[in-house]
N, C-alpha and C positions, 0 to 999 in steps of 0.2 A: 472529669477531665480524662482525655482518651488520649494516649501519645504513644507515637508510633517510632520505633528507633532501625535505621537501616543504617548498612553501608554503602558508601556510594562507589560505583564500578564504572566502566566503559558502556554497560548496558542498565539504560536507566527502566524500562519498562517491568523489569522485578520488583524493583523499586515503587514506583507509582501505579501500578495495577491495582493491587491490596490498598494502596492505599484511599485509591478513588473506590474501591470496593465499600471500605470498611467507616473513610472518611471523619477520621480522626481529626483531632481539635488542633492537635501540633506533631509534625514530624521531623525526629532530630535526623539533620544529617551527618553521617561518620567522613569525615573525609581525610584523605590521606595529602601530602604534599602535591602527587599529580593529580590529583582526581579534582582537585577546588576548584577547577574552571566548571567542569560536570557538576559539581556539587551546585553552584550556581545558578546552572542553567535549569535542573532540575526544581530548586527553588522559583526559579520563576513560571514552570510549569503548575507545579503546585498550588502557586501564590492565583494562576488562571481561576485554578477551582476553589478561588477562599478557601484555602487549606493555607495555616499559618507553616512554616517549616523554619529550622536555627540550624545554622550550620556550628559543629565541632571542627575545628581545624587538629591536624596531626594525629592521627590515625596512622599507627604504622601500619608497613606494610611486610613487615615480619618481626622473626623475634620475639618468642612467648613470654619471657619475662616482660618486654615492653608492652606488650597487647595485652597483659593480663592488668598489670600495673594504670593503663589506660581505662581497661574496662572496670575497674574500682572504681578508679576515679569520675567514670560516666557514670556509676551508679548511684554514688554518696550524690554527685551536684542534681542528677533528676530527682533524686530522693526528697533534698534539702527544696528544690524547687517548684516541685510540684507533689509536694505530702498527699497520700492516698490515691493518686493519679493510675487509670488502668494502664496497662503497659503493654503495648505489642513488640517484641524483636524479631524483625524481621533481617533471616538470617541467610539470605539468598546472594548478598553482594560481597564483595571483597574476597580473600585470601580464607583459604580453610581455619587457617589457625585464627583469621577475626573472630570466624563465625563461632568457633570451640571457645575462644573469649567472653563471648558475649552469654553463649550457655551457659557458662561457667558459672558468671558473676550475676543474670538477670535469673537463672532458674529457678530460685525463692519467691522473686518479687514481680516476676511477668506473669501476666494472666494467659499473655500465648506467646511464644517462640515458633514460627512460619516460616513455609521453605516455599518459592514460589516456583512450582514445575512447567515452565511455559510449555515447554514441549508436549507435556500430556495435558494442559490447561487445567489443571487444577492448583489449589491451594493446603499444601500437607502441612499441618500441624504436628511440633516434636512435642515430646513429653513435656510438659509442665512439674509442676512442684508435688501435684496427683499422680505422678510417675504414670500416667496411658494415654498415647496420642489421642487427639480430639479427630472426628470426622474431619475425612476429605473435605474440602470446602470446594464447589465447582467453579472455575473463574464465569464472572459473569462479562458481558459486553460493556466496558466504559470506554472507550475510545474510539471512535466514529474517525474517517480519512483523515477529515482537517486536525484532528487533535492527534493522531497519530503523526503526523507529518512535523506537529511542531516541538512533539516528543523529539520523534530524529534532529532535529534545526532544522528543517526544511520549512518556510514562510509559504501559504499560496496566496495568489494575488489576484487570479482570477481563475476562476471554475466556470466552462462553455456550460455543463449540467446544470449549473444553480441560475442559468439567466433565463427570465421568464419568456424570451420568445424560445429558445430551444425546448423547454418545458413542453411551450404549447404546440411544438410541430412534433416531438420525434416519437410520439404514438399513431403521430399520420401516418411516417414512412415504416412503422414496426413490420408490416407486414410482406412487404418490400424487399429491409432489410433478412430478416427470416428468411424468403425464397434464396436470396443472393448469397446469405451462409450456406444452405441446404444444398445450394447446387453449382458452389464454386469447382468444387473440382471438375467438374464438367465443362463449365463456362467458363473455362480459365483464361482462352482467351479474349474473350469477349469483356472479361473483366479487365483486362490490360490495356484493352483500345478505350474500353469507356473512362475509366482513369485517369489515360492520358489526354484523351478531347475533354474534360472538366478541367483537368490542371489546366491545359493550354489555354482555358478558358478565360484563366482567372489571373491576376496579376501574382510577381513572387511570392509573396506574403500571405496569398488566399483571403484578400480582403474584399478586392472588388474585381466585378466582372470586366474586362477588357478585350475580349473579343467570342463574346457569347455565341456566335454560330462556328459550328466546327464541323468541317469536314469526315465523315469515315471512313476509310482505304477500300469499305467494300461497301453494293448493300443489304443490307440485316434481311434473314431468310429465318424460317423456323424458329426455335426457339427463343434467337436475339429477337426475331420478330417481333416474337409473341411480349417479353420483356421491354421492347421499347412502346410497343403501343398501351404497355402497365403502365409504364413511367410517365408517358404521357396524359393519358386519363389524371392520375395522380396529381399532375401538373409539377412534377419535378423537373421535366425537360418538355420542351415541344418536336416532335416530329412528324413530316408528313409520311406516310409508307410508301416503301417503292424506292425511297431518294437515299442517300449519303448523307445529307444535312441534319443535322441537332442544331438544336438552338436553347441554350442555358437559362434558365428565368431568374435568376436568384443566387446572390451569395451562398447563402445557407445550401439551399437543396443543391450547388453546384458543387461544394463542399461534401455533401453527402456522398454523392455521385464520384467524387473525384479521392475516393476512401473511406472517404468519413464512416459509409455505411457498414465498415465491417468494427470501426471502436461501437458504432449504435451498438450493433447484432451483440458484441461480446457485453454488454452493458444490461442489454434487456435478459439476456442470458443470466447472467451473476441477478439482475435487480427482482426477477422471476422465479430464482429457486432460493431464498431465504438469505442472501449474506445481508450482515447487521449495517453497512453502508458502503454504496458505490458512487464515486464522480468518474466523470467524464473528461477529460483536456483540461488540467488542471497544471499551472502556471505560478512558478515562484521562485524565490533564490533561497540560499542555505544562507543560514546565520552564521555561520562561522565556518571559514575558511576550505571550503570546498568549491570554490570556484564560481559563475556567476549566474544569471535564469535559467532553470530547463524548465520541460515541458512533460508530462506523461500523460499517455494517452488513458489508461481505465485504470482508478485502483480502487479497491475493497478493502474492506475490514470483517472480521468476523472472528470473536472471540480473540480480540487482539491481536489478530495477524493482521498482517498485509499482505495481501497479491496484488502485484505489479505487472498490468499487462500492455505490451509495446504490441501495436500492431502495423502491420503490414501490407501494403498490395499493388504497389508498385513490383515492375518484372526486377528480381535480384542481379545483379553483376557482382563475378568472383572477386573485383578486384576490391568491391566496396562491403563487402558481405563481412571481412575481418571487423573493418571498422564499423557497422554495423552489432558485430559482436560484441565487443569491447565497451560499445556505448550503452545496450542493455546490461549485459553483466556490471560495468561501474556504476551505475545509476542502480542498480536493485542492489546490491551489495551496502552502498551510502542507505540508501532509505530504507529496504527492510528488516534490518533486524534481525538478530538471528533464527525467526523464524518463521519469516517471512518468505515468500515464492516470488518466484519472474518467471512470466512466459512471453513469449513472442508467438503472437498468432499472425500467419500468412493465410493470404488468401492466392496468393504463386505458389507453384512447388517451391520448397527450399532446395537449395545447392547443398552438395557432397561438402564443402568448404563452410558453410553456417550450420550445417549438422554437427561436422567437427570440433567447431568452433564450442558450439552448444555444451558438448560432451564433456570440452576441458575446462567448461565454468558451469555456476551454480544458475539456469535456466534453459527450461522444456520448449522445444518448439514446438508448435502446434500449426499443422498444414492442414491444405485444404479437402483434404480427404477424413478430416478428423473435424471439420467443423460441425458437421450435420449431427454430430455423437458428444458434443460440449458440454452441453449440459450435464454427463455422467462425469464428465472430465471435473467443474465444479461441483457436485455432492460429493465428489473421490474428496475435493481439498476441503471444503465445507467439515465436515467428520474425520478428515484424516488428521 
């Protein structure tokens, strides 16, 4: 019998890393009067991975003579209830003074006492009863997007990456996508017109095509030239050369066209240089009380993080660039974790006013002069 004993806090991934790690028979949870809601929901994460867990009620949340007097008492009933039982205290949740409790009173009878350091991703073992810490333990990968997401409450409902016809197209447009990161900054605004003739193509929602041939303000010479008669070959668009006219074939590749192709680029990016899983437009509500469906456009995992990246490429307006702000920053704050990342990738220059914005909350812009170099940008957060 393998039983794992935490406290439970605001942040549960301390908590359940080690233990999808280690995968213990039963994990008691310590809970305090606020924390029972968390205590709960983490039991049911647990409960995902057939992992048995019991919740303790009344764990204070100060007061050494009561935390000491608590932690006997958790000792004597595991004791009495699971006789010879290996013991892990993991000692990474709650109030210092829990954690000096639990040392206190498990230091005899644990076989490890564990500090989980997310931030350097590894697993520190304290002294035991052999008085000399055990080897670093290196955290390994057990939480893939969708299990991370439902760590935070966050439910998905639908993932664009996981349905078999995206699967089967978006190695067609890879190459596509690639030139179009590589030489945004350049073709800035070529990327702004083509944006907006897809959008205009497609009805609000980007479901179906509603007026597939679109006008463009000029006609395409050099470069755009050369680009349009790619896309066409490709069969993303139809055009004849020489004219103003596009004509849209398709939801999907209109989609592409109309943005889409810079969430690809940053996907093939992250799904090409090792992180441990990437989705795509991935779609769901928060279980509790945070308000009702969003939407995010790329996110990763790797070694239990998450990166959260919002992308970009429509032309920005100062007036809407705050709330643009606002919307990134709320949304990675809710979902990642304390040590998780948000970036916002443009493929427009950014405004003096979303840079600002940037600086006074927790995520990186990344512009279009910095896409062709991304990939260093992911091995920097990969290893960092």
């Amino acid at each position: 019998m393998h039983i794992h004993i935490c406290t439970v806090s605001d942040q549960i991934l301390p908590n359940l890393i080690p233990a999808l790690m280690d995968r213990p028979d039963q994990v008691v949870l310590l809970a305090s009067e606020r924390m029972r809601e968390q205590a709960h929901h983490l039991r049911r994460v647990l409960k995902d991975y057939h992992i048995d867990a019991e919740i303790e009620d009344g764990a204070p949340d100060s007061g050494l003579e009561g935390i000491y007097e608590f932690a006997l008492q958790l000792r004597e009933k595991v004791q009495a209830r699971h006789p010879g039982a290996s013991i892990t205290v993991n000692t990474t949740g709650g109030t210092k003074l829990m954690s000096l409790g639990l040392v206190e009173f498990f230091r005899g009878i644990a076989q490890r006492m564990i500090y989980t350091d997310t931030a350097h991703r590894v697993i520190e073992s304290l002294p035991g009863s052999g008085g000399a810490p055990a080897a670093v333990q290196l955290m390994e990968d057990v939480l893939d997007v969708k299990q991370y997401l439902k760590a935070q409450q966050f439910q998905p409902t639908r993932i664009r990456s996981d349905q078999a016809q995206w699967q089967a197209n978006v190695n067609t447009r890879k190459s596509m996508c690639k030139k179009l990161g590589a030489r945004a900054a350049e073709i800035d605004h070529f990327i702004g017109i083509l944006n907006k003739a897809a959008a205009q193509a497609m009805d609000d929602r980007g479901e179906n095509l509603v007026q597939p041939e679109q006008t463009l303000p000029m006609v395409p010479h050099g470069e755009w030239e050369e680009l349009l008669i790619e896309m066409d070959t490709r069969d993303l668009l139809a055009w004849k050369r020489g004219t103003k006219s596009v004509t849209f074939k398709d939801v999907e590749n209109t989609r592409f066209l109309s943005g889409g192709w810079l969430e690809e680029y940053v996907w093939h990016i992250l799904k090409d240089n090792g992180v441990f899983d990437v989705r795509l437009g991935v779609e769901g509500n928060w279980l509790r009380g945070k308000g009702s469906k969003n939407e995010f456009d790329v996110l990763a995992t790797k070694t239990n993080r998450l990166l959260y990246v919002e992308c970009k490429t429509l032309t920005h307006r100062e007036e809407a660039d705050s709330v643009l702000g606002y919307k990134v920053d709320s949304l990675g704050q809710d979902l990642r974790g304390l040590f998780g990342v948000t970036w916002l990738v443009t493929a427009r220059t950014p405004t003096p006013n979303l840079l600002d914005r940037a600086r006074q909350s927790r995520f990186e812009v990344i512009g279009p002069q910095e896409l062709p170099t991304l990939k260093e940008r992911v091995l920097a957060w990969i290893g960092g």
